[in-house]
C-alpha positions as CSV (number, residue, x, y, z in Angstrom):
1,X,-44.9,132.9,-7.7
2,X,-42.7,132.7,-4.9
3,X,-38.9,133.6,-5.0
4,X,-36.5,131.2,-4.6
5,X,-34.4,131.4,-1.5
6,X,-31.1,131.6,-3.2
7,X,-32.3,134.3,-5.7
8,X,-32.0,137.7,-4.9
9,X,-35.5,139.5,-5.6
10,X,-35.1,143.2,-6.6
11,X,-35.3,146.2,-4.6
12,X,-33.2,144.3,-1.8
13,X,-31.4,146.8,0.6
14,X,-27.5,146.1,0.5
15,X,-24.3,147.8,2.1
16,X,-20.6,146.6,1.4
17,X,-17.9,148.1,3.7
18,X,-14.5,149.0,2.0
19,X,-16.5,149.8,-1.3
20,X,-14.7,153.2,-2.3
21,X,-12.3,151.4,-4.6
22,X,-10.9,148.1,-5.6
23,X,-13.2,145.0,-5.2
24,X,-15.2,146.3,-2.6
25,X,-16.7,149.5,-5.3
26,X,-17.1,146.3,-8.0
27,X,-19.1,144.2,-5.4
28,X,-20.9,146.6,-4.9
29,X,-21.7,147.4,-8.7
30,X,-22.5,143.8,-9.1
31,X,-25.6,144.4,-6.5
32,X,-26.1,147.5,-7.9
33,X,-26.8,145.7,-11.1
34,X,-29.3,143.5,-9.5
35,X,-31.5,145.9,-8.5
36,X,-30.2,146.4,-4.9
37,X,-30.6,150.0,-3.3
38,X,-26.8,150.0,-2.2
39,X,-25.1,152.1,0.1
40,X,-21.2,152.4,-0.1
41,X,-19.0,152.7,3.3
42,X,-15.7,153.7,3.8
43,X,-14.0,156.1,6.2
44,X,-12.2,158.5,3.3
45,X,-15.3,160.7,2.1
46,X,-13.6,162.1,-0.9
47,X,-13.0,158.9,-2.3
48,X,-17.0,157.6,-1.5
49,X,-17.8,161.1,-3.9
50,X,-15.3,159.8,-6.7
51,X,-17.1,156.2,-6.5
52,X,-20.3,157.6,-6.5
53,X,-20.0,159.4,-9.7
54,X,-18.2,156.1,-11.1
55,X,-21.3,154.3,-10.2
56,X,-23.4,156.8,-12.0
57,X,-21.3,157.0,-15.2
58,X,-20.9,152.4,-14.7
59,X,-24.9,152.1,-13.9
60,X,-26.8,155.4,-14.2
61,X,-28.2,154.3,-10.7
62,X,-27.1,156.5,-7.4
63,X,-26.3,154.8,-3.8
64,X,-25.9,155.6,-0.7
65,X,-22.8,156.9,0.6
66,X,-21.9,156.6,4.5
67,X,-18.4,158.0,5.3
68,X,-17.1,155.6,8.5
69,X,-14.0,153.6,10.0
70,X,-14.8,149.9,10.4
71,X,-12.4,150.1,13.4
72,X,-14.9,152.2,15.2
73,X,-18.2,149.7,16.6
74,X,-20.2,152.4,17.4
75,X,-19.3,154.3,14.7
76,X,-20.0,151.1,12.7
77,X,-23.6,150.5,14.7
78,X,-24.8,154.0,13.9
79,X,-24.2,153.4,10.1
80,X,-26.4,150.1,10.0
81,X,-28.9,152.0,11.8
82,X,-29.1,155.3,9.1
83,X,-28.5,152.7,6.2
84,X,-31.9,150.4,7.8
85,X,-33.6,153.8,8.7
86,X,-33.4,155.8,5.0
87,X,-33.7,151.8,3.0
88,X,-36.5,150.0,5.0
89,X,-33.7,147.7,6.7
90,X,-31.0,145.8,5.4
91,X,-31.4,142.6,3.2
92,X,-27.5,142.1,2.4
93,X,-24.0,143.4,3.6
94,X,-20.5,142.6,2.9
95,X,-17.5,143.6,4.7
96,X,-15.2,143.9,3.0
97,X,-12.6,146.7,4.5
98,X,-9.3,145.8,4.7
99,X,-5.2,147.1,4.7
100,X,-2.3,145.4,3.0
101,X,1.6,145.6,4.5
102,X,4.2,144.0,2.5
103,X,7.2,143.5,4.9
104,X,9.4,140.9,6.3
105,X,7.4,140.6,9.7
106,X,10.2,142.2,12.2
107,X,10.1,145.0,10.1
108,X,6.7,145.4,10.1
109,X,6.6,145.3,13.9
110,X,3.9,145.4,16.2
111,X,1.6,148.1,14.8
112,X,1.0,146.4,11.6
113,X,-0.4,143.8,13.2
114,X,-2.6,145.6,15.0
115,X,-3.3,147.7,12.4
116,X,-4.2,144.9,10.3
117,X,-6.4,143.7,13.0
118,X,-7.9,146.3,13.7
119,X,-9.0,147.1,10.2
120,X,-9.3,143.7,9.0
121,X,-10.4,141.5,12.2
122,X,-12.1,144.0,14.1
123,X,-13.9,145.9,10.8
124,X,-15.5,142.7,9.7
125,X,-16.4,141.5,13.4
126,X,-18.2,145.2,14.0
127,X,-19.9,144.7,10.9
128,X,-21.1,141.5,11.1
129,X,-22.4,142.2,15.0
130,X,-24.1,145.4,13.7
131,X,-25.8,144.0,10.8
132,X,-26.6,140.6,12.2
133,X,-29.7,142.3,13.9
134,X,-30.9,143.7,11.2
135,X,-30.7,140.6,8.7
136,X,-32.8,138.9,10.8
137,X,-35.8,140.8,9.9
138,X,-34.8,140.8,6.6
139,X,-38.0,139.3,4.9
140,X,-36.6,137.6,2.7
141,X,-33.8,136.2,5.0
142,X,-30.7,138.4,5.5
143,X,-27.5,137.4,3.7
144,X,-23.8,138.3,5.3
145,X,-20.9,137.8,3.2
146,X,-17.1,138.1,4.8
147,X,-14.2,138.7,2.5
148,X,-11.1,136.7,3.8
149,X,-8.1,135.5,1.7
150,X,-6.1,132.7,0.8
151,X,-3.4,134.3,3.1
152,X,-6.1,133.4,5.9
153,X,-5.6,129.6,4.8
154,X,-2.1,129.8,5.3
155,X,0.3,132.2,6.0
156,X,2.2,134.5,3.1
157,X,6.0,135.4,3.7
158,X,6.1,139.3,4.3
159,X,2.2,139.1,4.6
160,X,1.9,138.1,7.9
161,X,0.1,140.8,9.8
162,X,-2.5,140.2,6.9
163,X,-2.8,136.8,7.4
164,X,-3.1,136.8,10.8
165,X,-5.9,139.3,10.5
166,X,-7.8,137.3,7.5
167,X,-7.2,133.8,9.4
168,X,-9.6,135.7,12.0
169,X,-11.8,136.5,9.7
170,X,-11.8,132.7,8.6
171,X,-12.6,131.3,12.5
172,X,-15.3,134.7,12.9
173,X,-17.2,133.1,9.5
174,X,-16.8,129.7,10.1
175,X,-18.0,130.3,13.7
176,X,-21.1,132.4,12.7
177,X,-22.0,130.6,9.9
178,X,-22.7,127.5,12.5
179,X,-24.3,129.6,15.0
180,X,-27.0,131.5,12.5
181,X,-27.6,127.1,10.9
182,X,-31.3,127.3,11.0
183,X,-32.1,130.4,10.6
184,X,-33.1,132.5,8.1
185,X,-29.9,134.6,8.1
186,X,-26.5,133.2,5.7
187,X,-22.6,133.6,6.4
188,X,-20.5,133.7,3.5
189,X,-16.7,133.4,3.9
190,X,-15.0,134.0,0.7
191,X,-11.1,133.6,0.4
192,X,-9.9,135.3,-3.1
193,X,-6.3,134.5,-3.8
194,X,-4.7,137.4,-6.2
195,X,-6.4,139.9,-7.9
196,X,-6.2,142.7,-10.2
197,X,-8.0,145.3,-8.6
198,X,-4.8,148.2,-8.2
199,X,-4.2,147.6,-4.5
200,X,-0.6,147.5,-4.9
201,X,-0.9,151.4,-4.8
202,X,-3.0,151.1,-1.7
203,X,-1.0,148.6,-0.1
204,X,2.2,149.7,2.6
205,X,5.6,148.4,2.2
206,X,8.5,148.2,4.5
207,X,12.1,147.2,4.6
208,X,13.0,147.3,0.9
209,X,10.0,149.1,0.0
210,X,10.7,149.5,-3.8
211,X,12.2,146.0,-4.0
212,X,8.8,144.9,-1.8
213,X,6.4,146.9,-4.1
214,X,7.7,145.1,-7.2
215,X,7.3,141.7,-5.8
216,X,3.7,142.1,-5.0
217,X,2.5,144.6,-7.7
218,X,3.8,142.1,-10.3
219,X,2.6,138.9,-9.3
220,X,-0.9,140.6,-8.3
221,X,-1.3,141.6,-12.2
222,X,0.0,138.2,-13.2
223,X,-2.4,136.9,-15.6
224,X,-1.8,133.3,-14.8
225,X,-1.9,134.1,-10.8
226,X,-4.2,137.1,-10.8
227,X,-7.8,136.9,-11.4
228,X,-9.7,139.8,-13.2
229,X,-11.5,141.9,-10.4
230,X,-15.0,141.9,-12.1
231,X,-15.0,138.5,-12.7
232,X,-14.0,138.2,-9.1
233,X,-16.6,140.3,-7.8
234,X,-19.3,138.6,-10.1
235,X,-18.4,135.5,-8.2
236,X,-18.3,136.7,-4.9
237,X,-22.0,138.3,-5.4
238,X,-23.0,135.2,-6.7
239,X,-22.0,133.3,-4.0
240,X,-23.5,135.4,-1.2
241,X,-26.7,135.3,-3.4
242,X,-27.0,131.6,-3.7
243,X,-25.8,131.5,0.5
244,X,-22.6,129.5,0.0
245,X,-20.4,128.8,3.1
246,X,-17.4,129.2,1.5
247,X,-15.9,130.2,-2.0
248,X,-12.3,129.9,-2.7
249,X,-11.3,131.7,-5.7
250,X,-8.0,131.3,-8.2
251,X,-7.0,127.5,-9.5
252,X,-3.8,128.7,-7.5
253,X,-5.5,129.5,-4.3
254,X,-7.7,126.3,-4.1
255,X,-4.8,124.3,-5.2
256,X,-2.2,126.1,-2.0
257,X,-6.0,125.9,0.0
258,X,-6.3,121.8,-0.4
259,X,-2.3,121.4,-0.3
260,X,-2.3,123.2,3.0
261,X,-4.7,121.5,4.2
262,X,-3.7,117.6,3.3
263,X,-0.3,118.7,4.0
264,X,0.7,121.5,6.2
265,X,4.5,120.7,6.8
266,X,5.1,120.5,3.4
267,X,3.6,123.6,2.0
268,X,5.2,125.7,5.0
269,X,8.3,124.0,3.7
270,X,7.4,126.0,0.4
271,X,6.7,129.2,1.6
272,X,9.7,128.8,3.1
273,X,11.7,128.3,-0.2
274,X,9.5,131.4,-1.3
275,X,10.7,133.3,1.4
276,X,14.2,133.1,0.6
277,X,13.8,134.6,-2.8
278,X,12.0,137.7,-1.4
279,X,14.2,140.8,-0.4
280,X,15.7,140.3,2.9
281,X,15.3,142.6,6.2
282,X,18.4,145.2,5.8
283,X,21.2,144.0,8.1
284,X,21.3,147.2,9.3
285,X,17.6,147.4,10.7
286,X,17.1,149.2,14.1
287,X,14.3,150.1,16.2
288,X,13.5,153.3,14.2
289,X,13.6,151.0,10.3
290,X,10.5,148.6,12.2
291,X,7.2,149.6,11.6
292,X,8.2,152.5,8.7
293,X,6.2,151.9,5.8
294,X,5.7,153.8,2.1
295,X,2.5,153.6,0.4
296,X,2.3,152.2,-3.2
297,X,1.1,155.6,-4.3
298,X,5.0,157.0,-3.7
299,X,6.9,154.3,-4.7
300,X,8.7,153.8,-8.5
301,X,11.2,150.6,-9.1
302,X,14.2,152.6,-10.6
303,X,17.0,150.7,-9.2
304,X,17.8,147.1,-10.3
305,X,19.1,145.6,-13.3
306,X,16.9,146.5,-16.4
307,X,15.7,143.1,-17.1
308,X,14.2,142.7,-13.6
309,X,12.7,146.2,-14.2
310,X,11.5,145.1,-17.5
311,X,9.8,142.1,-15.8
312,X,8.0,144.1,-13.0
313,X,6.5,146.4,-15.8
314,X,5.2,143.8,-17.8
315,X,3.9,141.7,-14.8
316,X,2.0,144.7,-13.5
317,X,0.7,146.2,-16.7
318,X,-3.0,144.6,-16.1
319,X,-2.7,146.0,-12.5
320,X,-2.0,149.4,-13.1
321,X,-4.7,149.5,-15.8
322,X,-7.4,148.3,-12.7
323,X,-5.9,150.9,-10.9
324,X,-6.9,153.5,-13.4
325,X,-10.4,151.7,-13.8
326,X,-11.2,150.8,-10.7
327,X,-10.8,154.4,-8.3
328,X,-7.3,153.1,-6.7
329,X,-5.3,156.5,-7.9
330,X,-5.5,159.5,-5.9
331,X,-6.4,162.6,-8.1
332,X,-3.8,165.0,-9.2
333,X,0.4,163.8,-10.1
334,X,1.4,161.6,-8.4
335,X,4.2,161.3,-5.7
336,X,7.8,160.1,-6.5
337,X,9.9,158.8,-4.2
């Protein structure tokens, strides 16, 4: 009996970029668990070994592992052609890679926007021309699934570079997904509002970095804002399987999503208010303060009244437990700032 076109037959070759850590390592357990022969990109190689043995322990199944930087296109070309080459082609890919900066916008400064596109932008727009070729002569009709964000619907206060970045992503889906109608080949854009996955630890703040980091870490382990990562992941999967345009995920993100949407003004007016309540650029911020950032990883909220400390803690609890779970820690103490 035939299979259905928005089932996912086993044996299927798959590849998900940005899949050392974080959603893009649960993704790809998700098609791992459906009996994909997966192959795991990402430009740091030491952290590709730690996922593969968390695989292994997670699945008792191996995958692939191709150590490269989205940013490169060629670099990006010659991986879809070793993944097609050692799996018989390639059936389904997700790109996934991405950076996060946290940083009023004049502090972030020019090269975290092109940072941002570059990895974000640029990463899934190499690995969509790369692969496209290949799902095409997928046999069972090639699936292509783009991670965006609800910050690419409209634009977060001190997330800006990222927005920018994952509103391109948006237009790149939207665009391919009407140029492929008719083919055998599916685009996916998928827009997850918060999640726990530990990327706060990933993630680059500027300005008030430690007053920055506990801002975001909190309200991305928020269990009324965030989403669970594998549940997350489960969805996203899902939704590439069954060839969906568009998923937006989170009550909170499709309810900012439709409000933007029906009215723009008015939810700019909001972020606005947001923004007002988030730490301010330092008054004293020259040319050498734009465009410094700190990593999550060397960041601890010491200062601050005790209570606001007490709050960050218990809003990031989930958050540093995905951390821990899913491959977002670096091995070894870590470093204080």
């Amino acid at each position: 009996m035939a299979v259905p076109r928005h089932t996912m037959p086993h044996g299927l070759s798959a590849l998900v970029t940005g899949s050392s850590r974080g959603l893009g390592l649960l993704m790809a357990e998700c098609l791992v668990r459906r009996g994909c022969r997966v192959t795991l990109l990402a430009r740091d190689t030491d952290e590709l070994v730690r996922a593969a043995h968390w695989m292994r322990e997670r699945t008792g199944r191996r995958v692939g592992l191709v150590p490269c930087d989205v940013r490169d296109p060629d670099a990006v070309a010659e991986a879809m052609r070793r993944t097609a080459e050692a799996s018989g082609g390639l059936d389904v890919v997700i790109a996934n890679a991405g950076v996060i900066q946290v940083a009023p916008a004049e502090i972030a400064g020019n090269r975290a926007f092109r940072d941002a596109s570059a990895t974000i932008f640029e990463g899934a727009l190499n690995t969509a021309l790369a692969a496209l070729p290949y799902l095409r002569r997928s046999p069972v009709g090639g699936r292509l699934g783009l991670v965006g964000s609800v910050g690419g619907l409209l634009s977060v206060p001190h997330m800006v570079p990222y927005s920018c970045a994952k509103a391109a992503v948006r237009a790149l889906g939207e665009g391919l997904r009407a140029e492929t109608a008719g083919s055998a080949v599916s685009v996916t854009t998928v827009h997850p509002g918060l999640m726990r996955t530990g990327s706060h630890l990933q993630a680059e703040f500027g300005g008030q970095a430690e007053a920055e980091y506990a801002w975001f870490s909190a309200l991305a382990g928020a269990p009324l804002l965030s989403m669970d990562a594998e549940r997350a992941a489960r969805r996203i999967v899902r939704a590439v399987e069954r060839r969906r345009p568009r998923l937006v995920l989170t009550p909170a993100a499709r309810l900012a999503s439709v409000a933007h949407g029906v009215a723009p003004d008015l939810t700019t007016r909001a972020s606005g208010l947001a923004a007002r309540v988030l730490p301010a650029a330092p008054v004293d911020a020259g040319a050498a303060t734009r465009g410094t950032m700190r990593q999550g990883h060397a960041l601890r909220v010491r200062r601050g009244p005790v209570w606001a400390r007490a709050a960050r803690a218990a809003g990031s609890a989930l958050n540093d437990r995905a951390a821990r779970r899913y491959n977002q820690r670096r091995p070894g103490p870590p470093t204080s700032s």
